[in-house]
C-alpha positions as a Markdown table, in Angstrom:
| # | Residue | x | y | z |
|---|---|---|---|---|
| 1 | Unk | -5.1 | -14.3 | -9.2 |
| 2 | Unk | -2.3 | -11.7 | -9.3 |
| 3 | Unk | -1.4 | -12.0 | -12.4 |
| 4 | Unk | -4.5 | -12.4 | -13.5 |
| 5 | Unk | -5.7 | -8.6 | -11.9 |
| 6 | Unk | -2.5 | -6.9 | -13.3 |
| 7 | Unk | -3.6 | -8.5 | -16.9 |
| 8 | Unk | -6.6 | -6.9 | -16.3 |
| 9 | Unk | -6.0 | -3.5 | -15.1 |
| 10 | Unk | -2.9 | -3.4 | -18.0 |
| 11 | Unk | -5.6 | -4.7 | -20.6 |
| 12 | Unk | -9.0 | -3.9 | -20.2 |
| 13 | Unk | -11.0 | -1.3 | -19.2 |
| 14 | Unk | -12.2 | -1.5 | -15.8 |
| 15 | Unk | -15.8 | -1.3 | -15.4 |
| 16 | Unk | -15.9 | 2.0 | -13.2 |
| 17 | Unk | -12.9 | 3.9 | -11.5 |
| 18 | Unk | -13.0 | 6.3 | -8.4 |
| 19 | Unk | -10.5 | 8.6 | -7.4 |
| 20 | Unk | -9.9 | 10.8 | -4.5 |
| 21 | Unk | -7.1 | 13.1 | -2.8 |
| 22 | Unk | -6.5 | 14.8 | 0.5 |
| 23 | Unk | -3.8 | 17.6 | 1.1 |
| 24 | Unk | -1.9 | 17.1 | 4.9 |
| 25 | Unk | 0.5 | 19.6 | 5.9 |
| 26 | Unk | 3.5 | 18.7 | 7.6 |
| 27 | Unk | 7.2 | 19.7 | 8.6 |
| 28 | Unk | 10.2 | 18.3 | 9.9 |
| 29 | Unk | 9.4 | 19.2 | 13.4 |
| 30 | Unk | 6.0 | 20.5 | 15.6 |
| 31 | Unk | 7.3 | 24.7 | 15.3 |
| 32 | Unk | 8.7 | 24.6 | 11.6 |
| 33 | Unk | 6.5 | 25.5 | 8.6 |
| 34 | Unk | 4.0 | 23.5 | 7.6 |
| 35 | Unk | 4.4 | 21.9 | 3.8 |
| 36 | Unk | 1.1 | 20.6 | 1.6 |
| 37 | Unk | 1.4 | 17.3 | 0.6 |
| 38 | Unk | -1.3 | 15.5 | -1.6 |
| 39 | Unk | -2.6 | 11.8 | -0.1 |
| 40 | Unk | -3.9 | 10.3 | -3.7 |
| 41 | Unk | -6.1 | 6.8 | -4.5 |
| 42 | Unk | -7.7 | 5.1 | -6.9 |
| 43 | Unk | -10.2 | 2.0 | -7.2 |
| 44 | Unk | -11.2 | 0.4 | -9.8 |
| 45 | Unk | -13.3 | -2.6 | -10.6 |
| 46 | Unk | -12.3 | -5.5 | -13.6 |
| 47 | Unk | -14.2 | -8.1 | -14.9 |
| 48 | Unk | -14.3 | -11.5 | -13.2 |
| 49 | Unk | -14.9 | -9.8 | -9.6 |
| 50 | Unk | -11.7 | -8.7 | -9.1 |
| 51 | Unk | -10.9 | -5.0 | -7.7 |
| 52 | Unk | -7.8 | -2.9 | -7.3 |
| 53 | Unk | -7.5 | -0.2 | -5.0 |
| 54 | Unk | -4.4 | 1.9 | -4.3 |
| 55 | Unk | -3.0 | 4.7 | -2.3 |
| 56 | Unk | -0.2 | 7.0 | -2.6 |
| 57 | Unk | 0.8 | 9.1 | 0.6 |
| 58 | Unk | 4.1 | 11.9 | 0.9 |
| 59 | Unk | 4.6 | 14.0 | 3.7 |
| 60 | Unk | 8.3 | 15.4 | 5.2 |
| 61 | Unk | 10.8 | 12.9 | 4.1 |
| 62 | Unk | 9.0 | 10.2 | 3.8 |
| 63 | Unk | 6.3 | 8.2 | 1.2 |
| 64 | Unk | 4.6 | 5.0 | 0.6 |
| 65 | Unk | 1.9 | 3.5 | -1.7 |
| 66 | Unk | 0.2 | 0.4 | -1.2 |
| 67 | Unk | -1.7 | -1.8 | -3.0 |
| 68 | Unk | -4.5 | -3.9 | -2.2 |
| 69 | Unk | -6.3 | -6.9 | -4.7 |
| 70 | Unk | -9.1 | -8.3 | -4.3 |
| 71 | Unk | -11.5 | -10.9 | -5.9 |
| 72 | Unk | -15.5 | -10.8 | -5.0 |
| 73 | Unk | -14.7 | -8.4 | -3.0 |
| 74 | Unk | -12.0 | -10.6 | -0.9 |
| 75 | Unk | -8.6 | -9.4 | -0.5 |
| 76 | Unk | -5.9 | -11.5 | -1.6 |
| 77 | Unk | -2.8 | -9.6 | -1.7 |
| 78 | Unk | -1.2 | -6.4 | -0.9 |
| 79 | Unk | 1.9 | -4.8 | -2.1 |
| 80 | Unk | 3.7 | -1.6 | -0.2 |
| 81 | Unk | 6.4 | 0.1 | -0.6 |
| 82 | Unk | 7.5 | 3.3 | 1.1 |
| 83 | Unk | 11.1 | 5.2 | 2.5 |
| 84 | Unk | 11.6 | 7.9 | 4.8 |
| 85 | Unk | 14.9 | 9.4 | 4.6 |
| 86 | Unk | 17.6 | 7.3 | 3.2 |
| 87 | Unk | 15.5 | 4.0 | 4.2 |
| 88 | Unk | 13.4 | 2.1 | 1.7 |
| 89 | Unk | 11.2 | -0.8 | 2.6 |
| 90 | Unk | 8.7 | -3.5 | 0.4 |
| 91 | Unk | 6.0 | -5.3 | 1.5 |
| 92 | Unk | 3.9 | -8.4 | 0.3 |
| 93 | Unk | 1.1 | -9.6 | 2.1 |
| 94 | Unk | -0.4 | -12.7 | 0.9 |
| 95 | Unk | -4.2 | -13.5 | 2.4 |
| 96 | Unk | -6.1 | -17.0 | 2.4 |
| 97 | Unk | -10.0 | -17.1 | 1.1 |
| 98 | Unk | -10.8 | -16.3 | 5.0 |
| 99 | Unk | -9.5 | -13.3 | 4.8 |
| 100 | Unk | -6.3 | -13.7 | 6.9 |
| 101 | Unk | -2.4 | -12.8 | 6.6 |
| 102 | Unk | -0.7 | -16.1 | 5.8 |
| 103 | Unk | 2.4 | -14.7 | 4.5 |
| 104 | Unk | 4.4 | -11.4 | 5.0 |
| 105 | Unk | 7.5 | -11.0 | 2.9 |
| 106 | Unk | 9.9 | -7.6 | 3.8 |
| 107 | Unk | 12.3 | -6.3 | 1.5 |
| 108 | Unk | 14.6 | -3.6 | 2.8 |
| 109 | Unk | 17.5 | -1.5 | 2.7 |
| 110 | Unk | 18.6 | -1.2 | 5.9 |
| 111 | Unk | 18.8 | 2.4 | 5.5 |
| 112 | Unk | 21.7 | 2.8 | 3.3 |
| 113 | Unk | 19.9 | 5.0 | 0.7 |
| 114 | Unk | 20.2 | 2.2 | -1.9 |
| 115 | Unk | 17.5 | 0.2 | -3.7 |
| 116 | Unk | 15.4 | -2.5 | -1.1 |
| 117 | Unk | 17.6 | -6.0 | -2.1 |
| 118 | Unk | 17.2 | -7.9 | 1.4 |
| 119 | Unk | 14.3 | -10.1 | 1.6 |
| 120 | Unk | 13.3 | -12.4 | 4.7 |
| 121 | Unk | 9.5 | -13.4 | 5.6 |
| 122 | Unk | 8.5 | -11.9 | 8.3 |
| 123 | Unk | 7.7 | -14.6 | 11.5 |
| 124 | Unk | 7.7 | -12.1 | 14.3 |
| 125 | Unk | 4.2 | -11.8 | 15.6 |
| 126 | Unk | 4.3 | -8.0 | 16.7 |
| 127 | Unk | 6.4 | -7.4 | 13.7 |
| 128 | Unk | 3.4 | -8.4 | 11.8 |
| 129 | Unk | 0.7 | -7.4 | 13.6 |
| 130 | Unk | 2.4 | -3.5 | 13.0 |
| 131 | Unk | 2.6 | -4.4 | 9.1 |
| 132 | Unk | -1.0 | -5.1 | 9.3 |
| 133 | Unk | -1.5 | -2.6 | 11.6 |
| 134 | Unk | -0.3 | 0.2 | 8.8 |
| 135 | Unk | -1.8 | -1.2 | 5.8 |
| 136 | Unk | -5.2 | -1.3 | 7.5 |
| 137 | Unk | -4.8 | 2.2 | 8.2 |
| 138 | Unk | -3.5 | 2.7 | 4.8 |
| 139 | Unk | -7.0 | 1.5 | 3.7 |
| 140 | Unk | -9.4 | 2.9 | 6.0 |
| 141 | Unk | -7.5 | 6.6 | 4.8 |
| 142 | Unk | -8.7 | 5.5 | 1.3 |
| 143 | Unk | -12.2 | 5.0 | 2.4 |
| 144 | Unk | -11.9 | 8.5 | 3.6 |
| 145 | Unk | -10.6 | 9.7 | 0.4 |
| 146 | Unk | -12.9 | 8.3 | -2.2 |
């Protein structure tokens, strides 16, 4: 199904787009200046039911943009990535038809400032529920946004 929504969104023209933005201000501690940075998201719908909505946060130091796919309105798959500092992380959540997280796959950097190039699946419960954790809250700032 993957490859079959980037086909589409590369391809064809989606049958209605929405976008939306949001300006947070933040600095690198509570008395510095503050600093406008622009929250940014996008969802569009593709023939055969599938749906792409994405999300692209910055503030201080830090960024991350996550994907999420669906299909009649089910999601199937997420992509993040993000990096604060000289850290870079990737994520890729894989969901069954129900609607649950079957797989979690990390790639990371270890904060060495260099590309994300070490992989593992992710097996540790709390590790995962926090994964989760951020990409639903990644979503529900989209909502807010569009």
């Amino acid at each position: 199904m993957y490859g079959e929504a980037i086909k589409l969104e590369s391809t064809e023209d989606s049958s209605g787009c929405k976008t939306g933005t949001k300006t947070i201000y933040e600095g690198f501690d509570e008395a510095s200046d503050k600093i406008p940075f622009k929250h940014s998201c996008k969802e569009c719908r593709y023939s055969g039911g599938y749906k792409i909505v994405s999300g692209e946060f910055r503030g201080y130091e830090w960024f991350n943009k996550t994907i999420y796919y669906f299909k009649d309105d089910k999601l199937f798959f997420i992509f993040s990535d993000g990096g604060a500092e000289s850290c870079a992380w990737e994520y890729r959540i894989y969901y069954d038809k129900d609607g649950n997280a079957i797989k979690i796959l990390e790639k990371s950097n270890d904060c060495t400032g260099e590309e994300p190039d070490k992989s593992k699946d992710i097996i540790d419960s709390l590790e995962k529920k926090r994964i989760i954790d951020e990409v639903n809250n990644d979503y529900n700032a989209i909502l807010e946004m569009l």
